[in-house]
C-alpha positions as CSV (number, residue, x, y, z in Angstrom):
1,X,0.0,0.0,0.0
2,X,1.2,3.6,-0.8
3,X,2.2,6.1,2.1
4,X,0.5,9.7,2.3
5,X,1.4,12.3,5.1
6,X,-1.2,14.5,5.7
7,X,0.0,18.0,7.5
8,X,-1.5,21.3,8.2
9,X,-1.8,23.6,11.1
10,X,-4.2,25.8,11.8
11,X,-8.4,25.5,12.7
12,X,-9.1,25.6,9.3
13,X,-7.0,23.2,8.1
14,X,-7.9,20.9,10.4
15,X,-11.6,21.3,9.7
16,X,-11.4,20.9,5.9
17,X,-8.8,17.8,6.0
18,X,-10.7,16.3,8.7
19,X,-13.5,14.9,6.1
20,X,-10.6,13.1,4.2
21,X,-9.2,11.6,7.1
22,X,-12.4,10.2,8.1
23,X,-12.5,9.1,4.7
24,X,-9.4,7.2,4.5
25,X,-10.0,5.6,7.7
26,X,-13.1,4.2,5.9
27,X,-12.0,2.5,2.7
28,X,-8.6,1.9,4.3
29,X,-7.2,2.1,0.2
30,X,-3.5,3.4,1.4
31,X,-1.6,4.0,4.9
32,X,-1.7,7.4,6.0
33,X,-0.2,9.6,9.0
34,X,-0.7,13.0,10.2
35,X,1.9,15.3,11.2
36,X,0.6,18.9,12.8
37,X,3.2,22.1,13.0
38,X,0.8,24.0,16.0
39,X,0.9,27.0,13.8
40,X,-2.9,27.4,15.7
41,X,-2.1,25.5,19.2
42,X,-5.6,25.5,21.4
43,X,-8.2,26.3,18.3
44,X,-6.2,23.4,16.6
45,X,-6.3,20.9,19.4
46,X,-10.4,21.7,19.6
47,X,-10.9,20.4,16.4
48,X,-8.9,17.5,17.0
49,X,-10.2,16.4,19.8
50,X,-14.0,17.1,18.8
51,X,-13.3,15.0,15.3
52,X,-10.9,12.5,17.4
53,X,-8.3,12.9,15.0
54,X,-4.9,11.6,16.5
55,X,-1.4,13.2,15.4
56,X,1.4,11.4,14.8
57,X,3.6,14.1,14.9
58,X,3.4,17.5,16.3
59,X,6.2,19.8,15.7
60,X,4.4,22.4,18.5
61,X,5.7,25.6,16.7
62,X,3.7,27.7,18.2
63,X,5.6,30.6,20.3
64,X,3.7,34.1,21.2
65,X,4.1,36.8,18.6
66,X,5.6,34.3,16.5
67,X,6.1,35.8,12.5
68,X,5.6,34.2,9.6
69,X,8.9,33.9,8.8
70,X,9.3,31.8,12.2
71,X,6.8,29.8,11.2
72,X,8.5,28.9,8.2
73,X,12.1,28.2,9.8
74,X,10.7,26.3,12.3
75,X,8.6,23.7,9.9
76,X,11.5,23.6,7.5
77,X,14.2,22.8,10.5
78,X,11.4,20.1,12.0
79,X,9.4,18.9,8.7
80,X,12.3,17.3,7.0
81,X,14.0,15.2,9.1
82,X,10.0,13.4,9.4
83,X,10.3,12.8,5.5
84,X,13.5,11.3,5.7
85,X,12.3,9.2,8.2
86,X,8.4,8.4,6.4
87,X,9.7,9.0,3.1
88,X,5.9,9.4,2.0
89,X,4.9,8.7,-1.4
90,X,3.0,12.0,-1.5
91,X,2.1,14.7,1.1
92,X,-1.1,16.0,1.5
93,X,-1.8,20.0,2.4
94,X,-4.8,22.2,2.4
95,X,-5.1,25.8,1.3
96,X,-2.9,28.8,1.7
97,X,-1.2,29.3,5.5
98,X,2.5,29.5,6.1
99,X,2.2,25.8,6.9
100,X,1.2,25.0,3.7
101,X,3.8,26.8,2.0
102,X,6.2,25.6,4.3
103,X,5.7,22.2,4.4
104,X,5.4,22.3,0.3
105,X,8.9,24.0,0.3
106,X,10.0,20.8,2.8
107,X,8.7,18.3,-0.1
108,X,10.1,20.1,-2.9
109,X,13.4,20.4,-1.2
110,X,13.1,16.7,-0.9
111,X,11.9,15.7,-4.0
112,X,8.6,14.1,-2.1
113,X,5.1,14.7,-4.2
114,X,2.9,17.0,-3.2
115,X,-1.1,17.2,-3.4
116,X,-2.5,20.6,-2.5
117,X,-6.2,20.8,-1.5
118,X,-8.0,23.8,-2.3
119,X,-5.7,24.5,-5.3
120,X,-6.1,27.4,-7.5
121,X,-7.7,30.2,-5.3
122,X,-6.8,33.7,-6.7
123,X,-6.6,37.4,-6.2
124,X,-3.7,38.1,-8.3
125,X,-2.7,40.9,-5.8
126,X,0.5,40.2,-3.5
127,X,-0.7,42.8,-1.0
128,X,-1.8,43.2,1.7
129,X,-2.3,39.3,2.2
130,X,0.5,37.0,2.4
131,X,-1.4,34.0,1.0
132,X,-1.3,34.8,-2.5
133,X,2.1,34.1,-2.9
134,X,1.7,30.9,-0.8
135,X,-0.9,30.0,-3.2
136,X,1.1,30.4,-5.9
137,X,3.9,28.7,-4.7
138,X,2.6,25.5,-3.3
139,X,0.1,24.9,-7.0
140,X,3.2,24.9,-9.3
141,X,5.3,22.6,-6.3
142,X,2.5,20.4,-6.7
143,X,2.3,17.3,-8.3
144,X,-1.6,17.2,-8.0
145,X,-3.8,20.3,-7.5
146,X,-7.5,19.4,-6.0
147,X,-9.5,22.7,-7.5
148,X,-12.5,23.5,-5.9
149,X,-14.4,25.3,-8.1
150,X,-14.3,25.6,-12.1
151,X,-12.8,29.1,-11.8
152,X,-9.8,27.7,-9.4
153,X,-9.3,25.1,-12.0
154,X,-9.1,27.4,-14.5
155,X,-7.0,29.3,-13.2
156,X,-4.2,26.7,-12.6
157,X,-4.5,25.6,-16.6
158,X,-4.0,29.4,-17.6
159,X,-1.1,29.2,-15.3
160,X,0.5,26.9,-17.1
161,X,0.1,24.0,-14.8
162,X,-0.7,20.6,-17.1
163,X,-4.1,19.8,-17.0
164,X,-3.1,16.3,-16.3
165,X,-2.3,17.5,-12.6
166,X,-5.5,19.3,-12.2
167,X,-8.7,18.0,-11.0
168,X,-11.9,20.1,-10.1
169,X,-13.1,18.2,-6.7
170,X,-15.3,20.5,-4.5
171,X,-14.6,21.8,-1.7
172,X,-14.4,19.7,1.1
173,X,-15.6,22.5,3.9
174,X,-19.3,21.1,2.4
175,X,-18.4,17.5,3.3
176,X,-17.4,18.6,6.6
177,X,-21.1,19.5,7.0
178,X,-22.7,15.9,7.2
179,X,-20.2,15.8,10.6
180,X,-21.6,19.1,11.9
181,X,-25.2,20.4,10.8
182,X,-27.9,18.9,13.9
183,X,-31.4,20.6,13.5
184,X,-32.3,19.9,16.6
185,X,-29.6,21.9,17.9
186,X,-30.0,23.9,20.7
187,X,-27.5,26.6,22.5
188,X,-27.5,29.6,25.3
189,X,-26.8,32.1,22.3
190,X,-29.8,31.4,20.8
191,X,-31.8,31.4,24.0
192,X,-30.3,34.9,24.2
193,X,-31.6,36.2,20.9
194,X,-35.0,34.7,21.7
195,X,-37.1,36.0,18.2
196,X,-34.6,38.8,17.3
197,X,-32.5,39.2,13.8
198,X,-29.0,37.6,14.1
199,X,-25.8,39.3,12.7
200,X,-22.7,36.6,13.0
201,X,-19.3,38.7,13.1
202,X,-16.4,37.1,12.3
203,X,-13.1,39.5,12.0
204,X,-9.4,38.0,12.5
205,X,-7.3,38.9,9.8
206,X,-4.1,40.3,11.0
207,X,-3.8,42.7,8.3
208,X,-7.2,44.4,9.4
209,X,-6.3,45.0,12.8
210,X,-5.5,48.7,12.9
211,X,-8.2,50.1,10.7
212,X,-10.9,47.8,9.2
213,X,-11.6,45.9,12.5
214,X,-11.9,48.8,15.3
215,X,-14.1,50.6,12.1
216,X,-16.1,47.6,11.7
217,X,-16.9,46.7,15.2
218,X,-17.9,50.7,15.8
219,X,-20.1,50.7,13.0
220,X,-21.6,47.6,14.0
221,X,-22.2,48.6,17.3
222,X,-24.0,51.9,16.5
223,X,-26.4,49.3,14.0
224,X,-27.6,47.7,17.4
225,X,-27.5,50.7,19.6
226,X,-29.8,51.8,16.9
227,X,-32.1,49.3,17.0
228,X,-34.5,47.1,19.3
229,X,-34.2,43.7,17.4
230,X,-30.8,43.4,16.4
231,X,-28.5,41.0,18.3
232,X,-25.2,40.3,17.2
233,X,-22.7,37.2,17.5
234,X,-18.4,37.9,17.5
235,X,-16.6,34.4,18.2
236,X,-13.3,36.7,19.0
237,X,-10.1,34.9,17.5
238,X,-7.8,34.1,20.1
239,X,-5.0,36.1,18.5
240,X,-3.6,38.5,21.8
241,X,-3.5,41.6,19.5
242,X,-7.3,41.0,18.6
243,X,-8.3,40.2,21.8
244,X,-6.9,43.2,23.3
245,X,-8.5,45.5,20.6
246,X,-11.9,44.0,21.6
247,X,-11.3,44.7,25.0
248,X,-10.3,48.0,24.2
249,X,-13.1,49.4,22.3
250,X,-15.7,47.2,24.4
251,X,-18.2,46.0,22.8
252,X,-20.1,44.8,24.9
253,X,-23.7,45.9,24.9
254,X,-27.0,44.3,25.4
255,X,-27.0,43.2,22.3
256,X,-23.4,42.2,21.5
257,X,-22.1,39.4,22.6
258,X,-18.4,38.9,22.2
259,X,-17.2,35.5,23.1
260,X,-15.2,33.2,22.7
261,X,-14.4,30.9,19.3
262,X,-17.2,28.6,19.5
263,X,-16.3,25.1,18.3
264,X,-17.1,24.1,14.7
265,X,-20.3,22.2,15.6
266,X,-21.5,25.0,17.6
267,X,-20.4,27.6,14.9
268,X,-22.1,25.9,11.6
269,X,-25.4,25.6,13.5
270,X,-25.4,29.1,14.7
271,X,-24.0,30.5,11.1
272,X,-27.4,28.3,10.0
273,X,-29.7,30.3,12.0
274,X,-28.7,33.7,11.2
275,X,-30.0,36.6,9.4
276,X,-26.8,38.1,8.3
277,X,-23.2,37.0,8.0
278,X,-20.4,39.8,8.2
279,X,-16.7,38.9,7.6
280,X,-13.0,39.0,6.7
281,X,-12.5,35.2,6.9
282,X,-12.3,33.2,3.3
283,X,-13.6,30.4,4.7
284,X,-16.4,31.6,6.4
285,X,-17.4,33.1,2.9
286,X,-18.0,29.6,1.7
287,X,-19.4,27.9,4.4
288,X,-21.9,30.8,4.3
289,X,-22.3,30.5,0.8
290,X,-22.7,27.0,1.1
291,X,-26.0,27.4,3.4
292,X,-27.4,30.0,1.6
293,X,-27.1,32.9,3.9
294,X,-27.0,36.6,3.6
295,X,-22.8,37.4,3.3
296,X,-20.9,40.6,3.7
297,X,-17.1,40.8,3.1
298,X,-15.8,43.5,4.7
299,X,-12.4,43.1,2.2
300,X,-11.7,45.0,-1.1
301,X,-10.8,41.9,-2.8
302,X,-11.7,38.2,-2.3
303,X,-9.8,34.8,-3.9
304,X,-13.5,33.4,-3.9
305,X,-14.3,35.0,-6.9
306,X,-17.5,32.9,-7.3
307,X,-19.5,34.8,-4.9
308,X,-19.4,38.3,-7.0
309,X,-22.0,36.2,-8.8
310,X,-24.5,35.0,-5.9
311,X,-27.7,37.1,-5.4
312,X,-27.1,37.1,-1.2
313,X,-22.9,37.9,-1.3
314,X,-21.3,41.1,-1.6
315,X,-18.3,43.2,-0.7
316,X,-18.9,46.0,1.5
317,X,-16.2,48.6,2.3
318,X,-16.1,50.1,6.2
319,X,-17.7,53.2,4.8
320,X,-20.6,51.8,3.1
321,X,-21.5,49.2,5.7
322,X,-23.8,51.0,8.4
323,X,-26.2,51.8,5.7
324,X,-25.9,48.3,4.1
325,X,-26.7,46.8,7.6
326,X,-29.9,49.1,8.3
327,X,-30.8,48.7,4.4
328,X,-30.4,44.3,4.6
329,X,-32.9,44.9,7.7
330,X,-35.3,46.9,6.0
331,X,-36.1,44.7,3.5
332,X,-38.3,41.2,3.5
333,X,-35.8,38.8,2.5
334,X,-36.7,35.4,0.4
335,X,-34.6,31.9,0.3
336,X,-32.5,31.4,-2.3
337,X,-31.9,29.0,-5.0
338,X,-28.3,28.7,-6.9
339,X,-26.2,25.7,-7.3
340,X,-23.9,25.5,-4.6
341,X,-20.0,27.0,-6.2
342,X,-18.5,24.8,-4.0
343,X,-19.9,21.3,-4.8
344,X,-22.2,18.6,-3.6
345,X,-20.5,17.4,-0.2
346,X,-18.5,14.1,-2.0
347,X,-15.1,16.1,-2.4
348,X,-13.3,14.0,-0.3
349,X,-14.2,10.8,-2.0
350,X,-13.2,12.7,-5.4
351,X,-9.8,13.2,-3.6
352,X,-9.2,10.0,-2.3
353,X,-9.5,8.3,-5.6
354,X,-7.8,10.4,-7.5
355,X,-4.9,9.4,-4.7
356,X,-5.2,5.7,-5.4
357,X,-5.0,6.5,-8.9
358,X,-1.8,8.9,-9.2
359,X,0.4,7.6,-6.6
């Protein structure tokens, strides 16, 4: 049987591999391990322990203030000497963090194959987020690039990459739903909001934190001041710089609940329930998407180019988002009904057998 070595590193990682994992422990086709760099360290663990996904190795990286270009020494000083020891017939990596990139640098260095889920995303803008050039880098080191959408495939083939390496799978964030999703789920926060509209807030980004976020939260806050049945939800990342700005600017009201991450279960069926959905994340854009919910992106750019096309997405600058808030609220909003971008929930058996067939 063939040897893959799965690694990633932070929350999101962990939640979009997860589905293949479970999936390889189920038709039991090759031998896998997975290797962890604790680039995230507690939001990682959650999701380990709530999936019961066991590492084989954990490099632990994780320092405070850490950089991005400690991140990236680190894996490359601890990475290789676990393929010279697995020597892996390919190695498995999701999406566009430093451990990604890192760990793709690792395998090329090595001459070890590389398959990159979530291949193909693209803003073509360097600036002012660091994944583009990961992106970049880890689709041409890889041997096999899973695209989740027709426009990320297409991008890779205008790239030049062979077609040959490139296969359109889904995204596996919808698969991760048949683990999650519980309609009879029931949770404090929504006790809280009783019949009232929900806004779900998600802001992280590190390159936000001195303008966008504090604008965004203030903005947000006079939206509820203003209003009698407007409660909003802000899972606060557990980055110390973000935390402290929260603190800072308190916004705590009534109707403003900041708290902390919730888990993914708790998160998907909340994000289900509510009226509005206002982030920076990428991935919260398609898991959003992916229910059908009302979606601001408080970015000038996104990679998920697919939702400029969807009749409940837009981009909203900080400028223009108070009276986008009290303009969503004002009108009588219908369900909507679109093809899902981001596939049908079987991307992880897509990847899997393309696996068994390539390596």
């Amino acid at each position: 049987m063939k040897n893959i070595l799965l690694a990633f590193g932070t929350r999101p990682e962990a939640i979009k591999m997860m589905p293949i994992i479970k999936t390889l422990q189920k038709l039991n086709i090759c031998n896998f391990k997975v290797c962890v760099s604790g680039q995230h360290r507690e939001m990682l663990d959650q999701v380990l322990r709530q999936f019961n996904i066991e590492a084989d190795y954990d490099l632990n990286i994780m320092t405070s203030n850490q950089t991005l270009s400690d991140i990236t020494v680190k894996i490359l000083n601890d990475f290789c000497p676990i393929l010279k020891q697995e020597q892996p017939d390919l190695v498995l990596v999701h999406g566009d963090t430093t451990t990604a990139f890192s760990v793709a640098l690792a395998c090329f260095y090595n001459k070890i194959p590389v398959g990159h889920v979530e291949a193909g995303l693209r803003t073509y803008k360097m600036y002012p987020y660091p994944e583009e050039f990961n992106r970049i880098a880890i689709d041409h080191i890889s041997s096999l690039c899973f695209a989740p959408t027709s426009t990320a495939q297409a991008n890779l083939i205008n790239e030049g990459i062979p077609q040959s390496s490139v296969f359109m799978t889904g995204n596996t964030i919808v698969d991760v739903f048949k683990y999650t999703l519980n309609f009879k789920f029931h949770h404090e926060l929504l006790e809280w909001v009783e019949k009232d509209k929900i806004i779900l807030l998600t802001l992280h980004r590190r390159e936000n934190l001195e303008t966008v976020i504090p604008k965004v939260l203030k903005v947000i806050l006079d939206v509820v001041n203003a209003s009698n049945n407007i409660k909003v939800i802000y899972p606060v990342h557990l980055n110390p710089k973000i935390k402290s700005l929260v603190q800072e600017l308190f916004c705590d009201s009534p109707n403003f609940k900041c708290i902390a991450p919730l888990n993914v279960i708790e998160f998907h069926n909340i994000l289900q329930t509510s009226d509005l959905v206002i982030t920076d994340s990428g991935g919260v854009q398609e898991e959003a998407v992916s229910l059908k919910k009302n979606l601001f992106v408080v970015r000038d750019f996104t990679e998920r180019t697919e939702i400029s096309s969807l009749p409940n997405c837009k981009l909203v600058s900080c400028d223009e988002l108070y009276s986008n808030i009290i303009d969503f609220f004002k009108k009588e909003h219908q369900s909507f009904d679109y093809i899902n971008p981001y596939g049908d929930g079987n991307a992880s058996e897509r990847i899997i057998e393309i696996l068994s067939n390539h390596i």
